[in-house]
C-alpha positions as CSV (number, residue, x, y, z in Angstrom):
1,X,0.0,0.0,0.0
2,X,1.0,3.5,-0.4
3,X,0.5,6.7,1.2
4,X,1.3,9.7,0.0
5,X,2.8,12.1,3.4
6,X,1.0,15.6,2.4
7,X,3.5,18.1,3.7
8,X,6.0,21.4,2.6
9,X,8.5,19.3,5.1
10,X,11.1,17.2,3.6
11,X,12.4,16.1,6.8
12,X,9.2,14.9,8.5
13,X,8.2,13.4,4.9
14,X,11.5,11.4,5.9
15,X,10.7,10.4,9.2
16,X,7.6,9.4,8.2
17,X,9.2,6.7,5.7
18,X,11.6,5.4,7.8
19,X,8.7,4.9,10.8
20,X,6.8,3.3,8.1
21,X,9.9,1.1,7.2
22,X,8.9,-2.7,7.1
23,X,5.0,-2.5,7.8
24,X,3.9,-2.9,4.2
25,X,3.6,1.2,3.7
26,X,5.3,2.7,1.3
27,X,5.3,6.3,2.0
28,X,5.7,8.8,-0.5
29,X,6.4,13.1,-0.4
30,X,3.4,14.9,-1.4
31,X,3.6,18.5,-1.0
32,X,-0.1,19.5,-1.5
33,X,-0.6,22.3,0.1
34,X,-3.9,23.0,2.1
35,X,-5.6,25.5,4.9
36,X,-4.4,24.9,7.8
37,X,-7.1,26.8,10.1
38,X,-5.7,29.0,13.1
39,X,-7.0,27.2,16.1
40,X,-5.2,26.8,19.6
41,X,-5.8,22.5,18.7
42,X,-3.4,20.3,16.4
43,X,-6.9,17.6,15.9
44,X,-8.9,20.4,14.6
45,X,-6.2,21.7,12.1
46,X,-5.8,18.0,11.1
47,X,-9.6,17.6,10.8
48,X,-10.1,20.5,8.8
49,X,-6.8,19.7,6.2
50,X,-8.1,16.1,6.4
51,X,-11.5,17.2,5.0
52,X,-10.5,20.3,2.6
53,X,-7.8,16.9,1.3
54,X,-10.9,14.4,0.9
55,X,-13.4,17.2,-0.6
56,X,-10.7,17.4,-3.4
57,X,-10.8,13.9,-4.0
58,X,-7.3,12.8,-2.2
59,X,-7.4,9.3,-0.7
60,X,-5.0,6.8,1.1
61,X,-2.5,10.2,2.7
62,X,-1.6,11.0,6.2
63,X,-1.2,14.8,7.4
64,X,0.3,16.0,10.5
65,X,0.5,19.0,12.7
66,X,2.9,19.2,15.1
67,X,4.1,22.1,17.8
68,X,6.6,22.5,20.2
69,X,4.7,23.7,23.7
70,X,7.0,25.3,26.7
71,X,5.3,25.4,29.9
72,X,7.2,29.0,31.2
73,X,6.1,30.6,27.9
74,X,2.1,28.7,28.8
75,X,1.8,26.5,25.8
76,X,3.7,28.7,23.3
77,X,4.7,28.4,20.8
78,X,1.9,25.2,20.4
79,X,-0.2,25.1,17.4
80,X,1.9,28.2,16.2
81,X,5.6,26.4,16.1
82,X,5.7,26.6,12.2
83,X,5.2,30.5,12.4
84,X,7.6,30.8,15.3
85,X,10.6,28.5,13.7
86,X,9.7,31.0,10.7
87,X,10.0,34.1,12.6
88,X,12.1,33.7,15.3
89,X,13.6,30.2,14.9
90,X,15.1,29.0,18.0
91,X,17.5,31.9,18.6
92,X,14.3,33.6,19.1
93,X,13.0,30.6,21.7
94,X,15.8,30.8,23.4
95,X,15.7,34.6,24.3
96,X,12.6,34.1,25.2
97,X,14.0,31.2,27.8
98,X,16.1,33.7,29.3
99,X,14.9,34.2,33.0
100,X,12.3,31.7,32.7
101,X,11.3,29.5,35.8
102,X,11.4,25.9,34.4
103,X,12.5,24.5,31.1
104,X,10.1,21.9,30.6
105,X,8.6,21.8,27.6
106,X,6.6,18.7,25.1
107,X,6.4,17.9,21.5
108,X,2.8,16.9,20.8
109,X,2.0,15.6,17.3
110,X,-1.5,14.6,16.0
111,X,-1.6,12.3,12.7
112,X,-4.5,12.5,10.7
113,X,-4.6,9.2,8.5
114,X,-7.1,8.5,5.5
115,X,-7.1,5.2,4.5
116,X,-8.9,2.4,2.7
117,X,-12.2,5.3,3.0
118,X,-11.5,5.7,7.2
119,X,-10.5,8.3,8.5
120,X,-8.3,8.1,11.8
121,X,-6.4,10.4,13.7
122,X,-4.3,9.6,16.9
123,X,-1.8,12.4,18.9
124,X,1.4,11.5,20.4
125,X,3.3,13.4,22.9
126,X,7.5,13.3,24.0
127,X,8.3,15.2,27.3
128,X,11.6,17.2,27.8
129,X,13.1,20.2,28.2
130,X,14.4,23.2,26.6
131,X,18.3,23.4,26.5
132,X,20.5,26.6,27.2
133,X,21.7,26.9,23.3
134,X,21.0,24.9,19.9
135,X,22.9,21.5,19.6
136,X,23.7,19.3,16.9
137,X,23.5,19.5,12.9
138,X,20.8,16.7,12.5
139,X,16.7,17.1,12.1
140,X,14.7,19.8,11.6
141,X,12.7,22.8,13.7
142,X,13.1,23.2,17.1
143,X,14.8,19.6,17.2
144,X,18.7,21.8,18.2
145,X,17.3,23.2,21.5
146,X,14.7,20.4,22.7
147,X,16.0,17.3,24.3
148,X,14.1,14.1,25.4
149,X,16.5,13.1,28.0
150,X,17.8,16.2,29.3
151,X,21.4,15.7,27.6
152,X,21.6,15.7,24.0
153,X,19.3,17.5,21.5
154,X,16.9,15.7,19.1
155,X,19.7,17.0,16.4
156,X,22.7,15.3,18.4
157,X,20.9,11.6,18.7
158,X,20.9,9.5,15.7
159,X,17.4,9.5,13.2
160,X,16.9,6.0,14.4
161,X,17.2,6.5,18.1
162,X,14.3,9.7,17.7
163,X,12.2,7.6,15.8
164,X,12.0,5.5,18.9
165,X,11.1,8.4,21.2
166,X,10.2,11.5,19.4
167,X,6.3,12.9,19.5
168,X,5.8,11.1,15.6
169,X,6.9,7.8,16.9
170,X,4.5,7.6,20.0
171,X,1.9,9.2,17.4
172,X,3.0,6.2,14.8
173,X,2.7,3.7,17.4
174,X,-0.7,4.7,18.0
175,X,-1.7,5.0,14.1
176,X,-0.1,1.6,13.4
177,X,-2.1,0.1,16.6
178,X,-5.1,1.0,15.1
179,X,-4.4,0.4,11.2
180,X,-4.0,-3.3,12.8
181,X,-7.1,-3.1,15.1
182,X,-9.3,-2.7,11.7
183,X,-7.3,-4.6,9.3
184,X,-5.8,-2.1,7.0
185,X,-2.8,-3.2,7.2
């Protein structure tokens, strides 16, 4: 089977077929680019690309939306990461780290599958923290300043060892959970 990964993000279109690696998926880059409706919740962005996708006649893709939420900063920058990376990247994050009480922060990611004519979405979540400077010269985003166990950045630990761990993976795990729970796969 074959899905195509509906995102302007080469890197995430890469994690995506190496998490898919070995399950009978084949997944495939498609940058088609849709709304994506300001809300303060990744599911309804998802719902809302998942249906603008279908109503266009797209089936058998996966969509995601993603965001990077720091508890001193109260959620942000959340459903707004893309804008943020855009504006201020993560020099800008980490200014706004400066003085902060705590540096505990989450990657969430919701995954909005359509498949076989179901629709299925499923959210996965990685807890960490925000480090002092940007790290490393792998991934993508915020990965340089967020790390999962408090030592080395997303960008420092090798692709395979994130795709283990990361907010996509515990997402995956739930999407390929229930692609098995109704026999699509």
């Amino acid at each position: 089977m074959r899905l195509s990964v509906i995102t302007s993000n080469p890197g995430k279109a890469r994690e995506y077929a190496e998490l898919f690696e070995g399950t009978g998926i084949e997944a495939v880059h498609a940058p088609n680019p849709y709304d994506e409706v300001q809300s303060d919740r990744l599911e309804e962005v998802v719902r809302k690309g998942m249906g603008e996708l279908r109503g266009r006649g797209l089936s058998d893709f996966i969509i995601d939306d993603s965001g990077l939420f720091i508890d001193s900063l109260k959620g942000f920058p959340g459903v707004w990461s893309a804008y943020a990376q855009k504006t201020i990247g993560n020099a800008g994050i980490l200014r706004l780290m400066e003085g902060a009480g705590g540096r505990s922060a989450r990657f969430r990611c919701c995954i909005g599958c359509s498949i076989g004519g179901e629709d299925l979405i499923v959210s996965g979540e990685c807890e960490g923290v925000i480090l002092e400077s940007e790290r490393g010269a792998g991934g993508f985003g915020f990965d340089p300043v967020f790390s999962s166990d408090g030592e080395r950045s997303f960008s420092e630990i090798p692709q395979g060892e994130k795709n283990r761990v990361s907010h996509r993976a515990v997402a995956m795990a739930a999407l390929m959970a229930e692609l098995r729970s109704r026999s699509l796969i």
